[in-house]
Every structure is written in structure tokens, then in C-alpha cells.
C-alpha positions in Angstrom: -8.3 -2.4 -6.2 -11.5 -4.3 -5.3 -10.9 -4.4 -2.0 -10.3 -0.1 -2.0 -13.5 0.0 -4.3 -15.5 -2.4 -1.6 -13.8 -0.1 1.4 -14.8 2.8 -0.2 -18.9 1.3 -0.6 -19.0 0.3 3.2 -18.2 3.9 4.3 -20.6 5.3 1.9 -23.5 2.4 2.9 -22.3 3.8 6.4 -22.8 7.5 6.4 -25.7 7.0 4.7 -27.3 5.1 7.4 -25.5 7.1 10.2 -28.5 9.3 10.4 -30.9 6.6 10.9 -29.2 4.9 13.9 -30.4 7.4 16.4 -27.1 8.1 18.0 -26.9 11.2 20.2 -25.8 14.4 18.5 -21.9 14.0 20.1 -21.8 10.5 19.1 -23.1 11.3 15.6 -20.6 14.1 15.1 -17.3 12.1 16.6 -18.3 9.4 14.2 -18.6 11.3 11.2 -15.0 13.1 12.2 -13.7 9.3 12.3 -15.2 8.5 9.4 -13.6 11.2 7.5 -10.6 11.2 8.7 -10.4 7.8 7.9 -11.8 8.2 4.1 -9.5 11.0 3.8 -6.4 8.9 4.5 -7.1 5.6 3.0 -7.8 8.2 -0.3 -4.4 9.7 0.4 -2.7 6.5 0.6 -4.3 4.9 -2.3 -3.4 8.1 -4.4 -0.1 8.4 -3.4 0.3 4.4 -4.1 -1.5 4.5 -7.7 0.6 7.7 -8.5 3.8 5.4 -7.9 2.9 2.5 -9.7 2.0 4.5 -13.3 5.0 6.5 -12.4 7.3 3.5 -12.7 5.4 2.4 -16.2 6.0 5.6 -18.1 7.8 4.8 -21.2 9.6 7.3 -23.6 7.7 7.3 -26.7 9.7 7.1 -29.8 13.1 5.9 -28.6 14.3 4.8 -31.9 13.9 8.7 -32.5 16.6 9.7 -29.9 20.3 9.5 -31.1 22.0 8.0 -28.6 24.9 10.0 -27.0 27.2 7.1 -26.2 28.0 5.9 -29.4 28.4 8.9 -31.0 31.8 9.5 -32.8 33.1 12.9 -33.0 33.5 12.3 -36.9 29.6 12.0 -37.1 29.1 15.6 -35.6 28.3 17.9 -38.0 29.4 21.4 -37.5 28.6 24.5 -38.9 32.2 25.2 -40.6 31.8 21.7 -42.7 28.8 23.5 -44.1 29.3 25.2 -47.2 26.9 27.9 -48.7 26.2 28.3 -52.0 26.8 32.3 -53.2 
């Protein structure tokens, strides 16, 4: 993550100095293409990364909430006919 955060500070140092470096107006313009290409991917990719790594952390919430199916016995079910109504 330091490393992405330093990446991210170099490009930003550099397209703020871009202008400043006199480069001709092609140059200029090819190098800002590059240069957001390449932000746009490495932001892509660090996303997509991040987005996998909480995915795999998610934890149910309240599991001692959740009956668990597999030790159910079919004497535990209730039904509606065992319930009687009072008239």
C-alpha cells in the first residue's frame, strides 16, 4: 500500500511539472496519454486487488443466530398441524 500511495505521488509531482519542462506540444500530449493510461490501470488493478482481499474477510455477522441445517432432526420441526388453537 505505501508503495501504491508513493506511485500514485510521483505521477501527480509529474503532471504537475509536465508543463514546466518545455516539451513540444506532441510530446506533451503523448506523455499525458501515457501517463493516464498508466494511472488508469495501476488504479484498475489496485481496485480490483483491494476488492478481492476484503471480499475474502467478510464474515457472517451473528452465526450463533443461524440454526444450522445439518443437525436438524425432523422431530425438532415444528409444523403447523402440532399447533393447536385456542377457540
Amino acid at each position: 500500500m505505501k508503495s501504491t500511495r508513493r506511485f500514485f505521488q510521483a505521477v501527480g509531482i509529474w503532471v504537475a511539472v509536465m508543463p514546466f519542462l518545455h516539451f513540444p506540444v506532441t510530446v506533451r500530449n503523448i506523455l499525458y496519454v501515457i501517463t493516464g493510461i498508466t494511472i488508469f490501470i495501476t488504479a484498475y488493478l489496485y481496485l480490483r486487488k483491494r476488492a478481492s482481499i476484503i471480499k475474502e474477510k467478510i464474515e457472517p455477522t451473528f452465526v450463533e443466530s443461524v440454526p444450522d441445517r445439518n443437525t436438524a432432526k425432523p422431530s425438532e420441526v415444528v409444523t403447523n398441524e402440532s399447533i393447536e388453537t385456542i377457540e
